[in-house]
ROSEVO-650410 format. One record per residue: residue in three letters; y, x, z of N, C-alpha, C, CB in turn. Coordinates in nm, 3 decimals, always signed. Glycine has a CB too. Example, Ala and Ser with C-alpha at 12.3 -4.5 7.8 and 13.67 -1.06 7.14 Angstrom:
2
(ALA, (-0.569, +1.319, +0.780), (-0.450, +1.230, +0.780), (-0.330, +1.320, +0.780), (-0.447, +1.131, +0.905)),
(SER, (-0.225, +1.285, +0.708), (-0.106, +1.367, +0.714), (+0.003, +1.290, +0.787), (-0.060, +1.408, +0.572)),
//
This chain:
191
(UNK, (+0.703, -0.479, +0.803), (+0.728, -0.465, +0.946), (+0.598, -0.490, +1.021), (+0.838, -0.563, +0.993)),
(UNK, (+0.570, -0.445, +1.153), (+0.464, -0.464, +1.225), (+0.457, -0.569, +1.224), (+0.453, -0.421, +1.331)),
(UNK, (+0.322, -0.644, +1.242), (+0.269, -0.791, +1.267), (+0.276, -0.857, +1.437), (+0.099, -0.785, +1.216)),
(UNK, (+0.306, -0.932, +1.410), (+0.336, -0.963, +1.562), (+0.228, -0.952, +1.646), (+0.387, -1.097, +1.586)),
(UNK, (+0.095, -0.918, +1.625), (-0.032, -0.885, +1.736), (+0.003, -0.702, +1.750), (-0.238, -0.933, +1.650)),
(UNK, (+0.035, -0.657, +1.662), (+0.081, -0.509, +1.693), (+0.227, -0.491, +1.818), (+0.134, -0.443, +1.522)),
(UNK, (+0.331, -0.629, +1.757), (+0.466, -0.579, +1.802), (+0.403, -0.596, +1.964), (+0.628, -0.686, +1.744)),
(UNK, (+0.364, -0.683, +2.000), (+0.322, -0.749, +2.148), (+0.214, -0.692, +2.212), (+0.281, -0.895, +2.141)),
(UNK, (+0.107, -0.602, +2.139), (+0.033, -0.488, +2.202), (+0.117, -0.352, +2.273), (-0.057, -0.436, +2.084)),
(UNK, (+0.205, -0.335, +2.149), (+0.279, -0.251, +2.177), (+0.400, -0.235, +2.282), (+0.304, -0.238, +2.084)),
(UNK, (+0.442, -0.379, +2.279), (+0.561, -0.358, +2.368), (+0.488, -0.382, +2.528), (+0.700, -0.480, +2.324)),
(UNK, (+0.384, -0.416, +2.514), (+0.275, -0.429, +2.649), (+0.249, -0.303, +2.718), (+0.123, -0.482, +2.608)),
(UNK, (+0.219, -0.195, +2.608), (+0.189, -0.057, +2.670), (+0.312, +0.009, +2.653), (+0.069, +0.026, +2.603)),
(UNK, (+0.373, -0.055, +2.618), (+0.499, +0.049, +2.645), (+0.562, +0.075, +2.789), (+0.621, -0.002, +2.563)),
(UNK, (+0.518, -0.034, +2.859), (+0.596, -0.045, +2.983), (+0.416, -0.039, +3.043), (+0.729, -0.212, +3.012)),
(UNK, (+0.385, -0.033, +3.015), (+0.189, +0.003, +3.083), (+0.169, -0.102, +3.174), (+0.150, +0.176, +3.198)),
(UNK, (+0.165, -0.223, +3.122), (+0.113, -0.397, +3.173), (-0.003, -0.376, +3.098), (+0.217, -0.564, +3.119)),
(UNK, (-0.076, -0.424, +3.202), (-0.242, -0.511, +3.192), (-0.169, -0.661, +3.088), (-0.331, -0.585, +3.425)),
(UNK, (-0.294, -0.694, +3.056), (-0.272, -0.828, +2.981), (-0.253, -0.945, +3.114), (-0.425, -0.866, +2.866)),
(UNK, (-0.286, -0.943, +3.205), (-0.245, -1.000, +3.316), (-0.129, -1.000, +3.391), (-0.309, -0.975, +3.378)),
(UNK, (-0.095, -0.909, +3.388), (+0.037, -0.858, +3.390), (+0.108, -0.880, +3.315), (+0.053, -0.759, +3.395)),
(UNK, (+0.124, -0.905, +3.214), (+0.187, -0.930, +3.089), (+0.203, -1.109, +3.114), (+0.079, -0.868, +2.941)),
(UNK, (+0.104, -1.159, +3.138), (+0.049, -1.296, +3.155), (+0.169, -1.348, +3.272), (-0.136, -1.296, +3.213)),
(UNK, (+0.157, -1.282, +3.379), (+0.200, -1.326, +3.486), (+0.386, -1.318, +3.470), (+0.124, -1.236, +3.604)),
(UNK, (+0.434, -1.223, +3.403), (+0.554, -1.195, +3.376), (+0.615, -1.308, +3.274), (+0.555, -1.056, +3.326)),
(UNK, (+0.527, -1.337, +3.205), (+0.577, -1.426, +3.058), (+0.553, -1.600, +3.090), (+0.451, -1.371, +2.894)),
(UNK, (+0.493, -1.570, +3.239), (+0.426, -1.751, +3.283), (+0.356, -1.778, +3.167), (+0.555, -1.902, +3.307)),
(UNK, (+0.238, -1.759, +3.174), (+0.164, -1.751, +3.019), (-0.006, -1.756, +3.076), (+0.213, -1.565, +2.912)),
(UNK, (-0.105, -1.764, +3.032), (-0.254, -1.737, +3.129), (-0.273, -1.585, +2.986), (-0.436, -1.939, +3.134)),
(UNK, (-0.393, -1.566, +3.081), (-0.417, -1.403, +3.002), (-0.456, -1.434, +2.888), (-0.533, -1.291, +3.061)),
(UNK, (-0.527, -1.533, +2.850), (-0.614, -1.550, +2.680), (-0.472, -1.577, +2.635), (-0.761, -1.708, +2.636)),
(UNK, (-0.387, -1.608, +2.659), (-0.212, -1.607, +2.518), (-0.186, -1.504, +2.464), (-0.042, -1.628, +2.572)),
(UNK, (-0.198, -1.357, +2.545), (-0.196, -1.268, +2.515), (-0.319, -1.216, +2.442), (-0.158, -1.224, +2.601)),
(UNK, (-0.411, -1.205, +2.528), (-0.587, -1.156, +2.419), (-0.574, -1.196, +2.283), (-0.759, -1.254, +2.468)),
(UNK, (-0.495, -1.348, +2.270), (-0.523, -1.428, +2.134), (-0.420, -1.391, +2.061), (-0.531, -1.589, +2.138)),
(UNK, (-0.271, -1.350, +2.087), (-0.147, -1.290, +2.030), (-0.200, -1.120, +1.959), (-0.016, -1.279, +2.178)),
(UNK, (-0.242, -1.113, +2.061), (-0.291, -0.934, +2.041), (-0.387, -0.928, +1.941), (-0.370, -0.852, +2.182)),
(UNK, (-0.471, -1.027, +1.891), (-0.554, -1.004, +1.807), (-0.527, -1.086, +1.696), (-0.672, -1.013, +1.856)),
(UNK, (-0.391, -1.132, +1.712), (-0.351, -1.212, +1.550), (-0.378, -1.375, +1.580), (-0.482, -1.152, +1.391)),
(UNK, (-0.425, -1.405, +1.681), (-0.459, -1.610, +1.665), (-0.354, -1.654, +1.690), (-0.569, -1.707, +1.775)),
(UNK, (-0.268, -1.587, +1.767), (-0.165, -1.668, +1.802), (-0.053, -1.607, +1.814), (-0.185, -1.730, +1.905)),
(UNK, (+0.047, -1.685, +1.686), (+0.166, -1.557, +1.640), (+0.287, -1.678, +1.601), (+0.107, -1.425, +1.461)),
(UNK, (+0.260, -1.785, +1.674), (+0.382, -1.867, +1.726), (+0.520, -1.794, +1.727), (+0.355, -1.912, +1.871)),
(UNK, (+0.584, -1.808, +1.695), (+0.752, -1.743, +1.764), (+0.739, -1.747, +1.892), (+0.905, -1.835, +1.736)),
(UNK, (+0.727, -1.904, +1.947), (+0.789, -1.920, +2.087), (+0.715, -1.863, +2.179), (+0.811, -2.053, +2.131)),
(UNK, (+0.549, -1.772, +2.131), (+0.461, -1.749, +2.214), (+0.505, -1.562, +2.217), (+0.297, -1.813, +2.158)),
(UNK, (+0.549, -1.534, +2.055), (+0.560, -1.414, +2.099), (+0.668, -1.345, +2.146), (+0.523, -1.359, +2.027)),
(UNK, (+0.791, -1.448, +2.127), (+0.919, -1.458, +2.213), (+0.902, -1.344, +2.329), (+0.937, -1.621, +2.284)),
(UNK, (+0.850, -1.509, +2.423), (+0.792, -1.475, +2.570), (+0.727, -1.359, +2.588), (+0.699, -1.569, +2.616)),
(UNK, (+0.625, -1.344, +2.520), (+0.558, -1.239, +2.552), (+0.602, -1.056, +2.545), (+0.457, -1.273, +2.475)),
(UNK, (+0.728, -1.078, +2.419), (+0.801, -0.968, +2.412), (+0.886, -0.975, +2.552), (+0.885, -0.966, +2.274)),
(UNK, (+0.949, -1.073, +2.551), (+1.055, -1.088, +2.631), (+0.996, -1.049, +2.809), (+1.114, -1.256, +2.599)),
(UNK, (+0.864, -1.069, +2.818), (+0.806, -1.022, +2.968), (+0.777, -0.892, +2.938), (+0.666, -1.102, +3.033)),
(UNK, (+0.811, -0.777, +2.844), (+0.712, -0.693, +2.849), (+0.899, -0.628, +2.844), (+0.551, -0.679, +2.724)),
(UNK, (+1.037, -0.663, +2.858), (+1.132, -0.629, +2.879), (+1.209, -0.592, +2.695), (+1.105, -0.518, +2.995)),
(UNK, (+1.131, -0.634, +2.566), (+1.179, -0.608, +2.469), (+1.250, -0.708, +2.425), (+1.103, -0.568, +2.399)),
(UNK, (+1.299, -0.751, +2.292), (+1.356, -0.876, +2.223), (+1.317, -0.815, +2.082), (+1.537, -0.918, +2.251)),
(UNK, (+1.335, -0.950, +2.006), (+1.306, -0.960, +1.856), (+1.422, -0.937, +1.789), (+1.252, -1.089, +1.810)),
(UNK, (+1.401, -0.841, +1.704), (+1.522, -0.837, +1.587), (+1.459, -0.833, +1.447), (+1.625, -0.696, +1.602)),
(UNK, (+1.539, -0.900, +1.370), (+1.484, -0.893, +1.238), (+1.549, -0.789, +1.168), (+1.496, -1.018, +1.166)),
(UNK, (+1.487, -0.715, +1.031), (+1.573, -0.614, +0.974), (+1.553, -0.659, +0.842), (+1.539, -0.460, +1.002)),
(UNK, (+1.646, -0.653, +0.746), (+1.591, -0.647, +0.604), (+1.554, -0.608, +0.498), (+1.608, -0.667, +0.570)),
(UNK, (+1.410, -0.578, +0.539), (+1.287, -0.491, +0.471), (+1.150, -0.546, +0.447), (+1.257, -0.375, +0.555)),
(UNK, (+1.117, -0.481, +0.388), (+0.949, -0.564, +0.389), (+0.812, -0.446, +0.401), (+0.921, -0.664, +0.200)),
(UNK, (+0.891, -0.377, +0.387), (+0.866, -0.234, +0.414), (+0.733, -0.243, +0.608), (+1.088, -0.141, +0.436)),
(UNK, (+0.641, -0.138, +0.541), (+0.574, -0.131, +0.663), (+0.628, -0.031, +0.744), (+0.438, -0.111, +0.646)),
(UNK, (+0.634, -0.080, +0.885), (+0.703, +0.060, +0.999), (+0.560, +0.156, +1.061), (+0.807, -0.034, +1.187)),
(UNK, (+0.615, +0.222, +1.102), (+0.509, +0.324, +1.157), (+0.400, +0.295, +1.247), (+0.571, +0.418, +1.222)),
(UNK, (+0.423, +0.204, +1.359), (+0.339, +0.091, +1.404), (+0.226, +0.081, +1.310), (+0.418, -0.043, +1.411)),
(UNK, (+0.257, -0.022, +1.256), (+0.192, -0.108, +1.084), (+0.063, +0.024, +1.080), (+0.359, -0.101, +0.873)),
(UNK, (+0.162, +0.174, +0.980), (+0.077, +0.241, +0.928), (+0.001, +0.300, +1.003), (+0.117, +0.307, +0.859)),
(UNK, (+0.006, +0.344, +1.120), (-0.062, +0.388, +1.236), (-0.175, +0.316, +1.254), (+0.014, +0.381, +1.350)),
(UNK, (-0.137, +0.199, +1.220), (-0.304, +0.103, +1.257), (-0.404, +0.084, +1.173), (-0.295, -0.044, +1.287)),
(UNK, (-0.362, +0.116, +1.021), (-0.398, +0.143, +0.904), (-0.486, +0.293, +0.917), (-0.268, +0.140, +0.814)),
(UNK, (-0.401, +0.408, +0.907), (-0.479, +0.538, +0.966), (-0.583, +0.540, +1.052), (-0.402, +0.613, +1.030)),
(UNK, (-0.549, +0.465, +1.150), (-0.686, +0.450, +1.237), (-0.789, +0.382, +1.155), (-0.667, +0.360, +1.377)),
(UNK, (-0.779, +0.268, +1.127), (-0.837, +0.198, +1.038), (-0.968, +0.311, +0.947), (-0.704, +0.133, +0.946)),
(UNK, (-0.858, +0.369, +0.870), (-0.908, +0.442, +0.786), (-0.985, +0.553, +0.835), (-0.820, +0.476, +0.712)),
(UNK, (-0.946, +0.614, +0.951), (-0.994, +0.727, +1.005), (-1.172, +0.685, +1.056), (-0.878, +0.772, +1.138)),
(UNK, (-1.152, +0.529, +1.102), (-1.304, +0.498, +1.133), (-1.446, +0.474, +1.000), (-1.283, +0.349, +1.216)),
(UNK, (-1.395, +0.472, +0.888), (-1.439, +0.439, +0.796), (-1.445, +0.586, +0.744), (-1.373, +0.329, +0.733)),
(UNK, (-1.365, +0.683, +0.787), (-1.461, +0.843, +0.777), (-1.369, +0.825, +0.622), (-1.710, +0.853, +0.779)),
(UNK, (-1.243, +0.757, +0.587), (-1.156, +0.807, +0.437), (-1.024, +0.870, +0.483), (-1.109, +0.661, +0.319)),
(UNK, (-1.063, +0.986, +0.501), (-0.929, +1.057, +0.511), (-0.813, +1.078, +0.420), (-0.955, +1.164, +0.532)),
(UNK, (-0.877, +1.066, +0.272), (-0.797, +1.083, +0.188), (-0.682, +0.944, +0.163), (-0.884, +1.124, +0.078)),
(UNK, (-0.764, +0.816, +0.220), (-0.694, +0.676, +0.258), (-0.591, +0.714, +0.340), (-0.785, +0.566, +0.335)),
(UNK, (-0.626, +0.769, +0.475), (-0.534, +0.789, +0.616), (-0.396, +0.871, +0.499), (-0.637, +0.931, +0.787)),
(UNK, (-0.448, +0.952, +0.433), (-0.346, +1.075, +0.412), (-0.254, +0.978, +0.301), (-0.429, +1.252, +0.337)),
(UNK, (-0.328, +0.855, +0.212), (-0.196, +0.797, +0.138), (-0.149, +0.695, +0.227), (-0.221, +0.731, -0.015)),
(UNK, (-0.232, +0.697, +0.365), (-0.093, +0.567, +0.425), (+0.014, +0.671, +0.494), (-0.159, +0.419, +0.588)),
(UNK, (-0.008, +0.796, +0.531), (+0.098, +0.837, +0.544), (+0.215, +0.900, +0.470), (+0.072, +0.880, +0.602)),
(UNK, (+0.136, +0.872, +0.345), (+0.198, +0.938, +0.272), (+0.312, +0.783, +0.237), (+0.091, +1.023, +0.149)),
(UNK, (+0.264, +0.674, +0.228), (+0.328, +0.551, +0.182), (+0.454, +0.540, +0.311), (+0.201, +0.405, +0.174)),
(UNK, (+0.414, +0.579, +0.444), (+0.512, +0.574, +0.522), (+0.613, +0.654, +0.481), (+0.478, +0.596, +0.637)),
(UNK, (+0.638, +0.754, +0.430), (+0.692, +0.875, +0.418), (+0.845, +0.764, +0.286), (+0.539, +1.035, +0.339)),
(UNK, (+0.740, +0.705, +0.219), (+0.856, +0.666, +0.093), (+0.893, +0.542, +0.134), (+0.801, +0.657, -0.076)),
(UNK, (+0.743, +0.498, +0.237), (+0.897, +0.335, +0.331), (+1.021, +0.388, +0.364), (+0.855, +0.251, +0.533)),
(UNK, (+0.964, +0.540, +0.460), (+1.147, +0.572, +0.517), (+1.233, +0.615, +0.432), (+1.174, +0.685, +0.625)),
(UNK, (+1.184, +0.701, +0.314), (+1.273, +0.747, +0.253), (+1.313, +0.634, +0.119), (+1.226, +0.889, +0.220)),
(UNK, (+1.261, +0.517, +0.143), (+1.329, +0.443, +0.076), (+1.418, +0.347, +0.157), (+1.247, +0.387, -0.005)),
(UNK, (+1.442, +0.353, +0.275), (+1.530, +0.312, +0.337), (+1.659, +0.399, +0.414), (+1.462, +0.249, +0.405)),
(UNK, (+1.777, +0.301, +0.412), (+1.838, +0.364, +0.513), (+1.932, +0.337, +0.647), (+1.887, +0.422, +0.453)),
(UNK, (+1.967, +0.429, +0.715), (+2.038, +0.434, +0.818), (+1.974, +0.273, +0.917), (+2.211, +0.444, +0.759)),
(UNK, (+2.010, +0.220, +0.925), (+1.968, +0.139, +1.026), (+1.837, +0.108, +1.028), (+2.033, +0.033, +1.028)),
(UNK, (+1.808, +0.036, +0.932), (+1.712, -0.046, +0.908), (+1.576, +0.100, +0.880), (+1.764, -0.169, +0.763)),
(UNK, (+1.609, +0.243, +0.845), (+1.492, +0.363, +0.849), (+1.460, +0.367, +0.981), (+1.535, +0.519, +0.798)),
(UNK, (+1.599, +0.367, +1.072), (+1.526, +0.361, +1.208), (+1.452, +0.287, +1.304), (+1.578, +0.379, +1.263)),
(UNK, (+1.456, +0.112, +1.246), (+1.407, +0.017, +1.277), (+1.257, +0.019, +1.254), (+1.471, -0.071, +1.223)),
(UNK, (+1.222, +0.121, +1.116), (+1.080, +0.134, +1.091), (+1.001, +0.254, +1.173), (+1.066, +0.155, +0.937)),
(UNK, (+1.061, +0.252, +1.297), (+1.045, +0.369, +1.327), (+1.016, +0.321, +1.491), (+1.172, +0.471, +1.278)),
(UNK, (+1.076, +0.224, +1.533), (+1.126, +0.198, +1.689), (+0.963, +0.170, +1.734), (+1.261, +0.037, +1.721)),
(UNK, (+0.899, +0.094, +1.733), (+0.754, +0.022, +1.774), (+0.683, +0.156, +1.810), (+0.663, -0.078, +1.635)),
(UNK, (+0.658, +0.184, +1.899), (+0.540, +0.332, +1.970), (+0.406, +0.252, +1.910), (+0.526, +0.361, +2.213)),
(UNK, (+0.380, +0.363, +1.758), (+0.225, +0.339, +1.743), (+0.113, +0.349, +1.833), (+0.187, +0.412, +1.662)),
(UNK, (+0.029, +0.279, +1.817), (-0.129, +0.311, +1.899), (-0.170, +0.434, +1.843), (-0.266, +0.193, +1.870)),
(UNK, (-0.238, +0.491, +1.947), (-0.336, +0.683, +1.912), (-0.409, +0.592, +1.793), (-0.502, +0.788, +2.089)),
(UNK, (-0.424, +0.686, +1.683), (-0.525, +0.676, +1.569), (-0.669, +0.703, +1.601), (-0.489, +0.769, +1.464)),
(UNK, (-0.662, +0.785, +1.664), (-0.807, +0.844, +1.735), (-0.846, +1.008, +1.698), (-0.949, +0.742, +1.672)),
(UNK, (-0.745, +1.021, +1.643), (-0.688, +1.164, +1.600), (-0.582, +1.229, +1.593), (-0.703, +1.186, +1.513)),
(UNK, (-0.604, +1.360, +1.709), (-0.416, +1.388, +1.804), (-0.361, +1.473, +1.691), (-0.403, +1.513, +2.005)),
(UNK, (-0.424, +1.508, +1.576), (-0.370, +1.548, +1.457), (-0.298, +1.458, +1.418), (-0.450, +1.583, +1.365)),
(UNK, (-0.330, +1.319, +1.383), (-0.291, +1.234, +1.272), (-0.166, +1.195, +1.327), (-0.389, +1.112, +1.234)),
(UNK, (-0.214, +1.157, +1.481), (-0.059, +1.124, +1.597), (+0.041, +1.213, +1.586), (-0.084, +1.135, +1.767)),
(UNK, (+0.001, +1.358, +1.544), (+0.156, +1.433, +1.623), (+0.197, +1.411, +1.448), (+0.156, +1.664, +1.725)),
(UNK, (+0.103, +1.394, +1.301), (+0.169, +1.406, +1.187), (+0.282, +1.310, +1.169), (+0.081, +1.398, +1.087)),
(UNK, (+0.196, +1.171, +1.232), (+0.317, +1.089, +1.219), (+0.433, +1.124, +1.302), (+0.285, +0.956, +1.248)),
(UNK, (+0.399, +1.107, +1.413), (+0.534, +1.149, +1.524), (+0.641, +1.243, +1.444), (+0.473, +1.253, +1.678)),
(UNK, (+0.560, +1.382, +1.373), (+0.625, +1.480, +1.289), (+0.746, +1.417, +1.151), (+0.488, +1.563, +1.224)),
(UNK, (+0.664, +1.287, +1.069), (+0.689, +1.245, +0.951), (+0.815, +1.172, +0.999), (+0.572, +1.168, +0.877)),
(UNK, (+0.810, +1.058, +1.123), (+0.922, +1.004, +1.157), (+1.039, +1.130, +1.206), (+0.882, +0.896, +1.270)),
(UNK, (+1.041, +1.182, +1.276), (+1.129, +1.289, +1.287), (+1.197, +1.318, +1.204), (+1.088, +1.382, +1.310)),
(UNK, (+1.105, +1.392, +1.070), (+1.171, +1.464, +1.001), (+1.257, +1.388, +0.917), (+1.097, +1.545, +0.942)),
(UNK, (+1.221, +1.206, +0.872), (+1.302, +1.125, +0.782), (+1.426, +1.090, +0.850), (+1.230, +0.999, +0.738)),
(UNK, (+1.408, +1.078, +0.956), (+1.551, +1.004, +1.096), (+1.647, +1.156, +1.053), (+1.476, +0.994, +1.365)),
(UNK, (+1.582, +1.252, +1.053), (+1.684, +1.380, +1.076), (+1.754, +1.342, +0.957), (+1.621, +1.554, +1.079)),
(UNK, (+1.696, +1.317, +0.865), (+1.759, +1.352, +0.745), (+1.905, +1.232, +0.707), (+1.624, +1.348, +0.622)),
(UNK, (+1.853, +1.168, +0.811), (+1.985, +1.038, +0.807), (+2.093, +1.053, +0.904), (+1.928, +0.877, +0.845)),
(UNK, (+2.001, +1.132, +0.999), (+2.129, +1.176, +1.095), (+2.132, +1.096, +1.238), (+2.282, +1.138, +1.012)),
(UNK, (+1.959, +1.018, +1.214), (+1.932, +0.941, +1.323), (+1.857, +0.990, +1.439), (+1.875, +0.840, +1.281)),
(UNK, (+1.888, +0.970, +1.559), (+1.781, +0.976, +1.670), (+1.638, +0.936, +1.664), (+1.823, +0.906, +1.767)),
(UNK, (+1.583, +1.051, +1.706), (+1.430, +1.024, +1.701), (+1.373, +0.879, +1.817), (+1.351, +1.192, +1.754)),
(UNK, (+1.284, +0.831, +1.837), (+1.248, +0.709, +1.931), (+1.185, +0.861, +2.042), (+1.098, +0.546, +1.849)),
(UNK, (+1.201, +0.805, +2.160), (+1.160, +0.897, +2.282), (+0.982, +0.882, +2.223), (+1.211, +0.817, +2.481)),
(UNK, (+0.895, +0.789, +2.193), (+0.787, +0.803, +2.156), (+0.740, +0.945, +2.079), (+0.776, +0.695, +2.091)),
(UNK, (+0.822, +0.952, +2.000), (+0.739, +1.044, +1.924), (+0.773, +1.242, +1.948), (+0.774, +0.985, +1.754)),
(UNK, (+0.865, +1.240, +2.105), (+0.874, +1.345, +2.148), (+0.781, +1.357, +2.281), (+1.007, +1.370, +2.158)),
(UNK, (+0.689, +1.269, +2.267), (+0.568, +1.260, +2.359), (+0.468, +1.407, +2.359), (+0.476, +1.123, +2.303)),
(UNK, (+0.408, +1.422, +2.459), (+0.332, +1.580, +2.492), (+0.211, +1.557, +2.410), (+0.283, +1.623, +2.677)),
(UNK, (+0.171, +1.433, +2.391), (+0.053, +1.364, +2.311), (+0.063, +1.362, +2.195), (+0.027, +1.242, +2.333)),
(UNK, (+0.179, +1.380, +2.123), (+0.185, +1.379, +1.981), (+0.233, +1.543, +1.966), (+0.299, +1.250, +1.915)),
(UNK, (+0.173, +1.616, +1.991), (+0.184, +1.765, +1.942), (+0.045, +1.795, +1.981), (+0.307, +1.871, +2.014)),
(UNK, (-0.005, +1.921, +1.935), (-0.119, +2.006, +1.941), (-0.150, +2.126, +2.015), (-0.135, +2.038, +1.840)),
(UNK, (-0.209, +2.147, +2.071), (-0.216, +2.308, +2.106), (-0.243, +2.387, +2.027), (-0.296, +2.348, +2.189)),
(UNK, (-0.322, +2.326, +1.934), (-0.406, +2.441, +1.881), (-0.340, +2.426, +1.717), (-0.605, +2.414, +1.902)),
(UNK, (-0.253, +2.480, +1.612), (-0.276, +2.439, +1.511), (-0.399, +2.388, +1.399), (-0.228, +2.502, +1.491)),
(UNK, (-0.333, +2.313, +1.363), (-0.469, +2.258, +1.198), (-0.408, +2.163, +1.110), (-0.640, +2.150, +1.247)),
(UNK, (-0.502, +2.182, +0.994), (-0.445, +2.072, +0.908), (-0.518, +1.957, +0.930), (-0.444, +2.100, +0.763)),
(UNK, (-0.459, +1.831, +0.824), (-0.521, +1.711, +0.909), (-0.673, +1.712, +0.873), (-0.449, +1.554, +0.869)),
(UNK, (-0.749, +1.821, +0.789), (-0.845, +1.793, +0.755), (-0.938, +1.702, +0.615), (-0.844, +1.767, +0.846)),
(UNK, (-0.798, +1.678, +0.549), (-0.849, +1.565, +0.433), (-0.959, +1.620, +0.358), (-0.732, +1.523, +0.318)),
(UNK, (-0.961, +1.758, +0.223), (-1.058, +1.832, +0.178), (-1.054, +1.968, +0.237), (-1.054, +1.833, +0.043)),
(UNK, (-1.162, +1.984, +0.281), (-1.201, +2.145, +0.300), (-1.179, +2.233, +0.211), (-1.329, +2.172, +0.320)),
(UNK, (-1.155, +2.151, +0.070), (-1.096, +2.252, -0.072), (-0.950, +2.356, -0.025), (-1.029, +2.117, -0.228)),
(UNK, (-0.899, +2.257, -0.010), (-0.768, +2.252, +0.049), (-0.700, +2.402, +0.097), (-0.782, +2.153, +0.174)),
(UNK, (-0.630, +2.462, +0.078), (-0.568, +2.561, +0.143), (-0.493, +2.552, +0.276), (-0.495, +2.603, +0.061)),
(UNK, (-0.507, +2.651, +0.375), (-0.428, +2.612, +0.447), (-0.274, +2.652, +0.433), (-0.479, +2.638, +0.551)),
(UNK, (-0.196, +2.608, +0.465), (-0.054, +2.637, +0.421), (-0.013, +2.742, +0.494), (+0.044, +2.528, +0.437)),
(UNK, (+0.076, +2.799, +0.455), (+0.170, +2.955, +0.522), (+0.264, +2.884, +0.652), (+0.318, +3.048, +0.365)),
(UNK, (+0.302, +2.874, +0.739), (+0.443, +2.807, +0.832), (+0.543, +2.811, +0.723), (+0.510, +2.910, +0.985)),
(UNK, (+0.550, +2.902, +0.651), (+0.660, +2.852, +0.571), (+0.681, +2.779, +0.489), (+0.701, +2.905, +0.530)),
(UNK, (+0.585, +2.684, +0.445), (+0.573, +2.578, +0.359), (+0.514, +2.446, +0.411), (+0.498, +2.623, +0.254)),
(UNK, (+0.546, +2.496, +0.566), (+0.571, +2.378, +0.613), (+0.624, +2.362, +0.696), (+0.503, +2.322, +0.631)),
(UNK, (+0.677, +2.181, +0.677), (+0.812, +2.107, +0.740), (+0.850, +2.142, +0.852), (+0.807, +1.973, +0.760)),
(UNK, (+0.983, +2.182, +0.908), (+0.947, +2.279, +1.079), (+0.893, +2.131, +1.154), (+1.144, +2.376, +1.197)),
(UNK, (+0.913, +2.020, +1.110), (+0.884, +1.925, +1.226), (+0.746, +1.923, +1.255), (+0.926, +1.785, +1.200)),
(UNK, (+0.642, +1.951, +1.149), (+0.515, +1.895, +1.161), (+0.504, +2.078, +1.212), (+0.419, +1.801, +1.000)),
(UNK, (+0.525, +2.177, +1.173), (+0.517, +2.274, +1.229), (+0.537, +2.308, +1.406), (+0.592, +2.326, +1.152)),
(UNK, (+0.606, +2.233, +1.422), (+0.643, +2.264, +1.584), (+0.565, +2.138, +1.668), (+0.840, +2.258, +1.616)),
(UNK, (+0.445, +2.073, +1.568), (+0.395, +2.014, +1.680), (+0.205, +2.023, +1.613), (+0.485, +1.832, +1.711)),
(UNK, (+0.221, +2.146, +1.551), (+0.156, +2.210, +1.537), (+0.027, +2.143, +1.415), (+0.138, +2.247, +1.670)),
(UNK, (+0.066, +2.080, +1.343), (+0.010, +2.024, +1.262), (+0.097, +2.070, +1.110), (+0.001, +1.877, +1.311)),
(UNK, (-0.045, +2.158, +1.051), (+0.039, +2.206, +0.918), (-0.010, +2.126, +0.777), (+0.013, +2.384, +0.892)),
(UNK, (+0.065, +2.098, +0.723), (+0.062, +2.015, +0.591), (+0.188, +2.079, +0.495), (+0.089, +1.835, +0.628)),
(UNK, (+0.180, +2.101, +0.380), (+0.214, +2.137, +0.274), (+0.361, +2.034, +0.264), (+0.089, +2.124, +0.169)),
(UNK, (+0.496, +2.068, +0.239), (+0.601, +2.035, +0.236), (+0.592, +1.938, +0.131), (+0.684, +2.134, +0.230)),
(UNK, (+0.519, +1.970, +0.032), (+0.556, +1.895, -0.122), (+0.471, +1.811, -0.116), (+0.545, +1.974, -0.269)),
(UNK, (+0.322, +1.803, -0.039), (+0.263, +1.675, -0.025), (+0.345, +1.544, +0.002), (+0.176, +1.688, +0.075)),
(UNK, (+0.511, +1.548, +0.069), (+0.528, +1.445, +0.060), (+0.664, +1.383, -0.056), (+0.530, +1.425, +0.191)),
(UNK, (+0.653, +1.542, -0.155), (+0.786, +1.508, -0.262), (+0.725, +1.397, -0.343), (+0.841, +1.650, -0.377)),
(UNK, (+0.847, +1.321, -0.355), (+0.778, +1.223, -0.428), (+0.781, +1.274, -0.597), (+0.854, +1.072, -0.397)),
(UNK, (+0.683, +1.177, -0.671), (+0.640, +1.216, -0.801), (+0.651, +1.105, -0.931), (+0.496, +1.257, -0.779)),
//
C-alpha cells in the first residue's frame, strides 16, 4: 500500500491545498506536513489529521500489495535514472498486484491519484493498466484516471527499446489504446 508521505501528498493535491493550507485546516504548522510528505513524520495521529484536513480518512485493506500511487513513484523514480526497462517492470508488477487481487481490496489499490511520473506516456499507461484490471472485476474506474492528462494526443509507445516493434491497434488493449499509448497486449500475460 502507499506509504503514508505519498497517502498525505496525495490527498493534499487532490483537493489542490498548499502545505499551508493543509497546515491551517489540520491545526498543524507547515513543517508537519513538509516532514509527513517526505517520510519523517508518519505518526498515525499526525497523519490522521492531516488526511482528515485534506477531507479523506484512513482505511486499511488486506494486502501488502503495492497500489498505483506506490508504483507511480517508483516509475518516476526510475524514469529519472534514464531505466526504462525498470519503469516498464514496475508496471508491469502493478499489473499482477491487481490481477492478483480482488474485488474490493483491487480497487483499493487503485483509489490514491498518483503523482505525474514526468512522462504523459507513462501517466496515461498507468491510468490505462488500472482501467483495464477494475473492468475486468466489474469495478469503477477512480475519476483520476479519466483525467484529460492521462491520455495523449499524439500516439506512442512508452519507448523502452527502440528494437521494439510498434504494435498494430489491434494488439493492443482498447484501454491503453484509447488514451493513446500503444503497448503489446501480452506484455502484460503473465508467464
Amino acid at each position: 500500500m502507499a506509504t503514508a508521505s505519498t497517502l498525505v501528498r496525495a490527498a493534499r493535491k487532490s483537493k489542490r491545498l498548499t502545505q499551508a493550507e493543509l497546515a491551517a485546516r489540520a491545526r498543524l504548522d507547515q513543517s508537519a506536513i513538509s516532514r509527513s510528505e517526505r517520510g519523517r513524520d508518519a505518526e498515525f495521529g499526525t497523519i490522521d489529521r492531516l488526511l482528515a484536513g485534506a477531507g479523506h480518512r484512513l482505511y486499511a485493506a488486506p494486502t501488502r500489495r503495492d497500489d498505483a500511487a506506490t508504483v507511480a513513484a517508483e516509475i518516476r523514480g526510475r524514469l529519472r535514472e534514464k531505466d526504462r526497462a525498470g519503469a516498464l517492470r514496475a508496471l508491469l508488477q502493478l499489473n499482477d498486484n491487481l490481477v492478483a487481487e480482488s474485488g474490493l481490496v483491487r480497487g483499493v489499490l487503485t483509489l490514491t491519484e498518483p503523482e505525474p511520473t514526468g512522462d504523459a506516456a507513462w501517466d496515461a499507461a498507468i491510468a490505462a493498466l488500472v482501467e483495464w484490471r477494475l473492468r475486468d472485476e466489474g469495478l469503477p474506474t477512480p475519476p483520476w484516471a479519466h483525467s484529460p492528462d492521462r491520455a495523449l494526443q499524439t500516439r506512442r509507445t512508452l519507448d523502452v527499446d527502440a528494437a521494439d516493434p510498434v504494435p498494430p491497434l489491434s494488439a493492443v488493449p482498447d484501454t491503453f489504446a484509447s488514451r493513446g499509448v500503444l503497448v503489446w497486449a501480452d506484455t502484460f500475460a503473465s508467464v
